[in-house]
Each structure stands twice: as structure tokens, then as C-alpha cells.
MIBASE-141218 format. One record per residue (C-alpha): y, z, x; residue in three letters; residue number from 0. Coordinates in steps of 0.25 Angstrom, whole numbers, plus 5000, padded with zeros to 4 digits. Layout:
    py    pz    px  rest   nr
     Y     Z     X   ALA  NUM
...
END
This chain:
    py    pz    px  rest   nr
  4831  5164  4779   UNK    0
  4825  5152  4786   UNK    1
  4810  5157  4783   UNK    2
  4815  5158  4768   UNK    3
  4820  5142  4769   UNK    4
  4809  5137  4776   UNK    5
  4800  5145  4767   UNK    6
  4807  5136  4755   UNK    7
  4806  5124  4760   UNK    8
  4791  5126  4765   UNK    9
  4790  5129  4748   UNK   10
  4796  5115  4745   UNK   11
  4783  5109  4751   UNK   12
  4772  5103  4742   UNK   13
  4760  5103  4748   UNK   14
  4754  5094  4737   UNK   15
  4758  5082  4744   UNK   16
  4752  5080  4759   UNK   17
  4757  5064  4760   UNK   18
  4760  5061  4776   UNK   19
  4772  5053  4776   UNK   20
  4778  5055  4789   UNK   21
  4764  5054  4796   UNK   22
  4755  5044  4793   UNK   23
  4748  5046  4780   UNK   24
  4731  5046  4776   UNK   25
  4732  5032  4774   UNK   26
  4738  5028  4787   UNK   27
  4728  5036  4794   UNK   28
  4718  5031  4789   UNK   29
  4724  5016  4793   UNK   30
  4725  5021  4806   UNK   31
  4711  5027  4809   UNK   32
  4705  5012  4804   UNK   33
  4717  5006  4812   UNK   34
  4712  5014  4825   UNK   35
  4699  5010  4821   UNK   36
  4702  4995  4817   UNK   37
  4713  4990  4827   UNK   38
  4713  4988  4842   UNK   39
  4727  4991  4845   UNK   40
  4727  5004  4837   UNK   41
  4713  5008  4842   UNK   42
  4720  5007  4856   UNK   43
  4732  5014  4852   UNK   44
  4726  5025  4846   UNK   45
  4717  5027  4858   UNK   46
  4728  5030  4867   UNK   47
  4734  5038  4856   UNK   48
  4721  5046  4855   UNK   49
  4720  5047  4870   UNK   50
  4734  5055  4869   UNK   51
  4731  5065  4856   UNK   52
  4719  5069  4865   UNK   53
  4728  5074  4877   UNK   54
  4736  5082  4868   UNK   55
  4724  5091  4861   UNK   56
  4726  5098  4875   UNK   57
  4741  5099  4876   UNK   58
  4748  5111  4870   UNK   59
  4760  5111  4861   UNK   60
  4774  5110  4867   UNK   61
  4782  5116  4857   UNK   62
  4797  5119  4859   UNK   63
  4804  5128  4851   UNK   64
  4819  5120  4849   UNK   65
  4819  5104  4852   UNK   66
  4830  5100  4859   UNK   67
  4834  5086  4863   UNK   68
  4847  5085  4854   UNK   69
  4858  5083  4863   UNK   70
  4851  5086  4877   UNK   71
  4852  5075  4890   UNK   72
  4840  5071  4895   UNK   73
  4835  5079  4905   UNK   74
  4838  5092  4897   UNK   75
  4828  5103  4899   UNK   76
  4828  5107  4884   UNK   77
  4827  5092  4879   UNK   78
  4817  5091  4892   UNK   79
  4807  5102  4885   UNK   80
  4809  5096  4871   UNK   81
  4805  5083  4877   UNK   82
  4792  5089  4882   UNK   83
  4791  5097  4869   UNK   84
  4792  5086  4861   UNK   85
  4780  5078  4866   UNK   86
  4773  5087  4856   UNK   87
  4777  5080  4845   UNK   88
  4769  5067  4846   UNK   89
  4756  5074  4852   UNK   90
  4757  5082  4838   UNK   91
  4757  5068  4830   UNK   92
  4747  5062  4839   UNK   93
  4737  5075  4836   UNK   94
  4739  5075  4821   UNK   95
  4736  5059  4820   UNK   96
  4726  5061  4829   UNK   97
  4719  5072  4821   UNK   98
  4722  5061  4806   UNK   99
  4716  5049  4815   UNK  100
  4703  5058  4820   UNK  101
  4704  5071  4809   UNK  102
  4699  5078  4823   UNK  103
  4704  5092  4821   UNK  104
  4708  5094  4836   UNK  105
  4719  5085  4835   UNK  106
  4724  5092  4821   UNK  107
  4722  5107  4827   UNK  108
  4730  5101  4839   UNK  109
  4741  5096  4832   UNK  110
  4743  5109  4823   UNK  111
  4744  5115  4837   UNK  112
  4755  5107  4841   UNK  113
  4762  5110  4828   UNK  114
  4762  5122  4826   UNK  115
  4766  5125  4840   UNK  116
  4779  5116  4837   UNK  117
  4779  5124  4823   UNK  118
  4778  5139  4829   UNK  119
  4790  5135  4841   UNK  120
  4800  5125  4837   UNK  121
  4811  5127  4832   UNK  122
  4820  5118  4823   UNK  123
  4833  5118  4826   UNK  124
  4839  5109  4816   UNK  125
  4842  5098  4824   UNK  126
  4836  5084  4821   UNK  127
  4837  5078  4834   UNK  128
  4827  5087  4839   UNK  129
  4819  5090  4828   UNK  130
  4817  5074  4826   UNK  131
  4807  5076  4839   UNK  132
  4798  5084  4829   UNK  133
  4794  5071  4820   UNK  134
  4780  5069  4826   UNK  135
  4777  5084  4824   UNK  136
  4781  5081  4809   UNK  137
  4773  5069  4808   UNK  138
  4759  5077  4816   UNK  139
  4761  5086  4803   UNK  140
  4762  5076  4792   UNK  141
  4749  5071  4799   UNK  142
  4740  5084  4797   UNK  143
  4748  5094  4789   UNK  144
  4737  5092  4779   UNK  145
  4726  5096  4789   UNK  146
  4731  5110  4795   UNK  147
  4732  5125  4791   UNK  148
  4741  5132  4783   UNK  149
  4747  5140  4794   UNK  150
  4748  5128  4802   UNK  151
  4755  5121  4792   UNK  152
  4764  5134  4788   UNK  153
  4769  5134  4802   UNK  154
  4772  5120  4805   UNK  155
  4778  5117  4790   UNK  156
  4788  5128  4793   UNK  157
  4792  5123  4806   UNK  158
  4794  5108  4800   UNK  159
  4800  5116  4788   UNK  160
  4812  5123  4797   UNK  161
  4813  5110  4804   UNK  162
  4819  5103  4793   UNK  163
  4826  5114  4787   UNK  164
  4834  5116  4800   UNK  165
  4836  5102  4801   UNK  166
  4842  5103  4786   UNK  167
  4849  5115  4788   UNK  168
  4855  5110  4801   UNK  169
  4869  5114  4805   UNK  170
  4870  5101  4812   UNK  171
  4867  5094  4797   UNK  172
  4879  5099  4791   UNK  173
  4889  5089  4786   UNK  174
  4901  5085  4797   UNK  175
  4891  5086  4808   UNK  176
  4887  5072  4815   UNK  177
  4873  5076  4815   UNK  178
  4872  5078  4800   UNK  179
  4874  5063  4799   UNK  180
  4870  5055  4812   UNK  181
  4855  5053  4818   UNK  182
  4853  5070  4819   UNK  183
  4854  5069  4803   UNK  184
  4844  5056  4802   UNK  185
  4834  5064  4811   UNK  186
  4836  5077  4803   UNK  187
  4833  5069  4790   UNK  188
  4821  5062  4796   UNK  189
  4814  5076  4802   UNK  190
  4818  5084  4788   UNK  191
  4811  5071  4780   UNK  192
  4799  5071  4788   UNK  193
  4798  5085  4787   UNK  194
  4798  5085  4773   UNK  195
  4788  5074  4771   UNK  196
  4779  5082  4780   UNK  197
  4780  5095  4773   UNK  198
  4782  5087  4760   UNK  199
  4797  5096  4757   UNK  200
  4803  5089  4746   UNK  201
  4816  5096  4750   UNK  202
  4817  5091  4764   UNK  203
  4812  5078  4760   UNK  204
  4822  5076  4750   UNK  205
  4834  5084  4759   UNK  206
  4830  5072  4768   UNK  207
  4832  5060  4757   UNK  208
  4843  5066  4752   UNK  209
  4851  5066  4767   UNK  210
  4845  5053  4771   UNK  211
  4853  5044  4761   UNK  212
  4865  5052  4766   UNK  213
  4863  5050  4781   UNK  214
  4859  5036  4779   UNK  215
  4874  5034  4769   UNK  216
  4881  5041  4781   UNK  217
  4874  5037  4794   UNK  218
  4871  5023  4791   UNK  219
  4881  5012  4789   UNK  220
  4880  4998  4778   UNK  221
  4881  4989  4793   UNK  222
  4869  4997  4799   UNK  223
  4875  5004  4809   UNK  224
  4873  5020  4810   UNK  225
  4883  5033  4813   UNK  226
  4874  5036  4823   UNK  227
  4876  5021  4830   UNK  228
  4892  5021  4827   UNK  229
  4893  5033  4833   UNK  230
  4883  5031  4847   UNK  231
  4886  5017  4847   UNK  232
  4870  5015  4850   UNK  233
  4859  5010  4844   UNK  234
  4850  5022  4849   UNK  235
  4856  5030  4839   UNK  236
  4856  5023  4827   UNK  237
  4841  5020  4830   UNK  238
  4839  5037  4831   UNK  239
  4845  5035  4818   UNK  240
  4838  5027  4811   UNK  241
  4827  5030  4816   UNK  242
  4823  5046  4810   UNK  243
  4831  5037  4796   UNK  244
  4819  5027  4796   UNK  245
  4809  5037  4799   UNK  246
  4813  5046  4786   UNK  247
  4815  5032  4779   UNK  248
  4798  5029  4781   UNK  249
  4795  5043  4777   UNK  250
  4801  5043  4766   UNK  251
  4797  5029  4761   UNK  252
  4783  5034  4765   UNK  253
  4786  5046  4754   UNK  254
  4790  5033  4744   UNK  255
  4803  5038  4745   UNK  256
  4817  5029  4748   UNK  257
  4816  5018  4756   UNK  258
  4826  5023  4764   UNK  259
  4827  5012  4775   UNK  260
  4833  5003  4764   UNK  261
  4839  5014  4756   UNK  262
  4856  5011  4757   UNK  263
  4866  5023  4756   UNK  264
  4878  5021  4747   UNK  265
  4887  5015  4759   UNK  266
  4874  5003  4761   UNK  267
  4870  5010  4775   UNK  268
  4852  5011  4778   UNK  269
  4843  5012  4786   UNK  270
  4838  4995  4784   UNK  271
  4853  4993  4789   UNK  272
  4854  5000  4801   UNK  273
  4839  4997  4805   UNK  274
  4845  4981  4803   UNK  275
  4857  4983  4808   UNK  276
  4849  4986  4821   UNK  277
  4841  4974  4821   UNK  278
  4850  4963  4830   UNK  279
  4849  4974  4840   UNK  280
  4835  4977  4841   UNK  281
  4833  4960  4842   UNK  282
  4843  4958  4851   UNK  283
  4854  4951  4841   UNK  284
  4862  4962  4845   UNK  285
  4866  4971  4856   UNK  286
  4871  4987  4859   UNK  287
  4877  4992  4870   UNK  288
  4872  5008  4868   UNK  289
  4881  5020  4867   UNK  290
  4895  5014  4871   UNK  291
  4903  5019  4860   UNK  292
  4893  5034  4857   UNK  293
  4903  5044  4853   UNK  294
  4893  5055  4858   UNK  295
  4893  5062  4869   UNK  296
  4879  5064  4868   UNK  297
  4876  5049  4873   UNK  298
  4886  5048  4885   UNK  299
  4881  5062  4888   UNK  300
  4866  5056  4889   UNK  301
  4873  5042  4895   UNK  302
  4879  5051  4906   UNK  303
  4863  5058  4908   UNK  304
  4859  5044  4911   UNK  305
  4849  5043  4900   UNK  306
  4843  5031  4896   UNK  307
  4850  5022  4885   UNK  308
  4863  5030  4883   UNK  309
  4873  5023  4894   UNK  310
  4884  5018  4885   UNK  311
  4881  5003  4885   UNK  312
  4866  5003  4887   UNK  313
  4861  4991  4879   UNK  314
  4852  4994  4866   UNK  315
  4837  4991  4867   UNK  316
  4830  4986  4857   UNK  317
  4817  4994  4857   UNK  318
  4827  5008  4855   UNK  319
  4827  5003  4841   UNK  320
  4810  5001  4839   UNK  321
  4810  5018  4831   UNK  322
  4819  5010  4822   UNK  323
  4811  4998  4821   UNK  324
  4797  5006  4821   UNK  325
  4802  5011  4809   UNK  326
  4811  5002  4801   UNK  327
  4797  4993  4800   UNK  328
  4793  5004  4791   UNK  329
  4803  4997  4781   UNK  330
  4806  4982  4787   UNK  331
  4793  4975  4791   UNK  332
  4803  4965  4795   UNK  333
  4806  4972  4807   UNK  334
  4791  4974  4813   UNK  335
  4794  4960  4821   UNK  336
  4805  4969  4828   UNK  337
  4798  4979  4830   UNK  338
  4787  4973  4837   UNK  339
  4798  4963  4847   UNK  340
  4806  4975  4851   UNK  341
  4792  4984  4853   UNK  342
  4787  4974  4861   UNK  343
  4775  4971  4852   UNK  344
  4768  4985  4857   UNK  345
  4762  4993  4847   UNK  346
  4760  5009  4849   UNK  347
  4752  5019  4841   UNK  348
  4765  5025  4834   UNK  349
  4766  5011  4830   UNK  350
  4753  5009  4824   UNK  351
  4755  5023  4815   UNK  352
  4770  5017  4810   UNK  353
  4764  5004  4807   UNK  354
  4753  5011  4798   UNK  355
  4764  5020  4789   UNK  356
  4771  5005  4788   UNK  357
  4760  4999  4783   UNK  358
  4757  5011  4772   UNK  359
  4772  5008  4767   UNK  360
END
């Protein structure tokens, strides 16, 4: 039966359209090479990034067939070896930029490696907290999924294919469960939507539309605030929330879709209200005492494993909030100035890449 679905929804894909939007696309590769080329502070970050992509032409893929971090303490043999697993990830997108920047087929032959390890052993389980770890992997193929062969390709859009249809058909997505309508559901919608732009699915893209005006009706509130802050009393997780939100919001404008980040549900709650709503704590207007009122157990269990940032009463930091603010630039210019206070001004290669899909808006 699951070969029959997955053997559907592989049919939903139109491969007449190859457009990147979750990766950078042909133009903003072409900006960056002359970028590399042109400016001093990109050359010399690129040169450190291209120091790294050498290294990992002689590592091996370190595939694991189930993610777990979901639930597990620090310190936790199976969240220890996804950890170690999961480093994979970003050594696939730095090959497959790599192999756009140079077109050197080593670094494309590479990354395919990498994949389709992941592809052959992985797993998906259907829950969005581990599977939202896979986004670089997701990216690396948007990146060269025009350039590979067609067994290649069969094996790793199957794998993405059963990610998001067991994130879909996830019991923990069924309605009067807490994760069908807290951060799980806005990392689920964000891992099914960059799935489907990827393959170009028409059916997981709208599926993720569709639930996305829902979630931000229900998981948003008009004053800004969030279910996931009301009910862990902590800034941490309403910036885990919003940040998979803003992350599908730029895809899909990038696709010349909605404008989700000012798109308002029927009871007045968005995403520009509870980025803003954060504002006065990010400057300093305002401050929150972390995780005094959490009615999970989850965040005294990892209080009580001492680790960092979740004692009851720890004070919020500002620069916890910078995934937000990297990405709510996309939409708000304004907030650059921000951005560059509470970074301190520093500038890193991911930087450089975010700033470039900005630019293309």
C-alpha cells in the first residue's frame, strides 16, 4: 500500500518546471560567483567555505536509519548518534553549492553520494521535530536535481516523497492531539512545503497552504503572542515557531504565492504580529524571565539535566531571537538595523546567500 501512495504522489510531479525556490536559484548563483569574484569580504568568506567542501570530498556519509532528538535529555545515546549523523546535512549543501559555484563534477558526484546514502537508510517516521534536521539535505537537492541521473533522482525523490507523506499521514497530526496544532505542526507544514517545491508536488504544496492559514488562525494570537509561548512561558519557543512559519512564508512568496507574513487569519492573528510583538524584547524595552510558568514536563525534565537555558527563571537573550530576525528581513527591511545590533555587526557566509534571495524579492 505505501509503495502504491508514494508511487501517486511521485506521478503528481511535473517535471516541466525545474525552478529552485527553496535553494538559491540561476540567477543568484550567478550573483554570487561575480560576488566571490568582485567583493573582499565574500572572497574571504568563501575561501574558508571552500577550504571545508575540500575536507569533506574525503569523508564518507554517515546515514542513520531513524532521527531521533524528539524528546530525548542531552546526553542521550540515540540523540548523541543523530547528532553525529546529522552533521551530514550541511556537508551535503556545502557540496552541492560547491559543485553550482565551480560546475567541478567531483563536488556534484560527491554530494549524490551523500544522498543517496541518507535516501537508501533513513527512515521517516513521521515526526516533524526530527525530520525538520533534514532541511539542508532538501536544499542540496533543489541545488542539483537538474544535474544527476535518473536512478539517482528515483531513489532520493522517493525517499523525500515518504518523508512528507508520513508527515501528513502522521498519527501525531490528528485533530485533539497538542502536536497537530503547536510548533510540531508549524515544522511539519514547513518540511512538507519545502518538499513539495522541491519536487515541484502540486499536492503537497497546496496540502501545505491549505493547513498553514489554519495553524497560523489557531496558533497565533491578534496581540502577537503564540500557543507555543502561553503554554512554555518562553520566548525559545515561540521563536522555534515562528521560525519553520517564516521559512515556508519566503518560499512560498518566492513561488509568487501569498504573502504570508502579512496574511491575517479570520481572528486578526500573523506572523508580522508576532515577529513585532517580539520586538521590545530583542532591544531591550522589555524583559522575560524563561520557562517559570511551562506546563511541560519536557522543560523541567531538561532544567533538572542542567542544560543550558531552561532553568525556570533564566533571563531571555536577545540573540536566541537572530533565526527569526535573519528571516523576517526577507519581508521587513526595517529590521536589518536589528539584525546587525544584535549580531554584532559580523557577517557569515550563510549570511551572504540569505542576503542574495532578499535582494532577488
Amino acid at each position: 500500500m505505501r509503495k502504491f501512495v508514494v508511487t501517486i504522489a511521485l506521478a503528481l510531479l511535473s517535471f516541466s518546471s525545474f525552478s529552485q525556490i527553496v535553494s538559491l536559484n540561476n540567477n543568484e548563483i550567478k550573483k554570487l560567483k561575480t560576488q566571490v569574484k568582485n567583493d573582499g569580504e565574500t572572497k574571504k568568506l568563501y575561501l574558508g567555505f571552500e577550504k571545508s567542501v575540500l575536507n569533506y570530498l574525503n569523508e564518507n556519509p554517515n546515514p542513520i536509519d531513524t532521527i531521533r532528538t524528539e524528546g530525548l535529555l542531552k546526553g542521550n545515546p540515540k540523540k548523541e548518534k543523530t547528532r553525529l549523523a546529522l552533521a551530514d546535512m550541511n556537508k551535503m549543501f556545502a557540496l552541492a553549492l560547491q559543485y553550482r559555484i565551480t560546475d567541478d563534477q567531483k563536488y556534484l558526484n560527491k554530494c549524490v553520494e551523500f544522498l543517496g546514502a541518507w535516501a537508501k537508510i533513513n527512515k521517516p517516521n513521521g515526526d516533524p521535530i526530527d525530520d525538520t534536521n533534514l532541511d539542508k539535505a532538501i536544499e542540496a537537492y533543489d541545488l542539483i536535481k537538474k544535474d544527476i541521473l535518473a536512478a539517482d533522482k528515483k531513489q532520493i525523490e522517493q525517499w523525500l516523497t515518504e518523508t512528507a507523506l508520513a508527515e501528513i499521514s502522521s498519527k501525531r497530526m490528528k485533530a485533539g492531539r497538542a502536536t497537530a496544532i503547536n510548533n510540531w505542526n508549524a515544522h511539519r507544514l514547513k518540511e512538507v512545503g519545502e518538499i513539495g517545491y522541491t519536487l515541484n508536488n502540486q499536492h503537497f504544496i497546496k496540502w501545505t497552504i491549505d493547513n498553514l492559514k489554519s495553524h497560523i488562525n489557531i496558533n497565533l494570537y491578534p496581540d502577537g503572542t503564540s500557543l507555543d509561548f502561553k503554554e512554555r512561558d518562553a520566548m525559545h519557543y515561540h521563536i522555534y515557531d515562528l521560525e519553520p512559519m517564516l521559512k515556508l512564508a519566503i518560499m512560498i512568496d518566492r513561488a509568487k504565492g501569498i504573502n504570508f507574513y502579512t496574511y491575517e487569519s479570520p481572528k486578526g492573528s500573523s506572523i508580522k504580529k508576532s515577529v513585532e510583538w517580539m520586538i521590545p524584547y530583542i532591544n531591550g524595552e522589555k524583559q522575560h524571565e524563561e520557562y517559570v510558568n511551562t506546563t511541560v514536563k519536557f522543560d523541567r525534565d531538561r532544567a533538572k539535566n542542567n542544560e543550558p537555558g531552561f532553568a525556570p527563571g533564566t533571563m531571555f537573550k536577545p540573540d536566541l531571537a537572530l533565526p527569526v530576525l535573519k528571516l523576517s528581513v526577507y519581508f521587513d527591511r526595517a529590521q536589518a538595523k536589528l539584525l546587525k545590533k544584535v549580531n554584532n555587526n559580523d557577517t557569515s557566509w550563510q549570511m551572504i546567500l540569505d542576503k542574495l534571495q532578499r535582494e532577488s524579492k
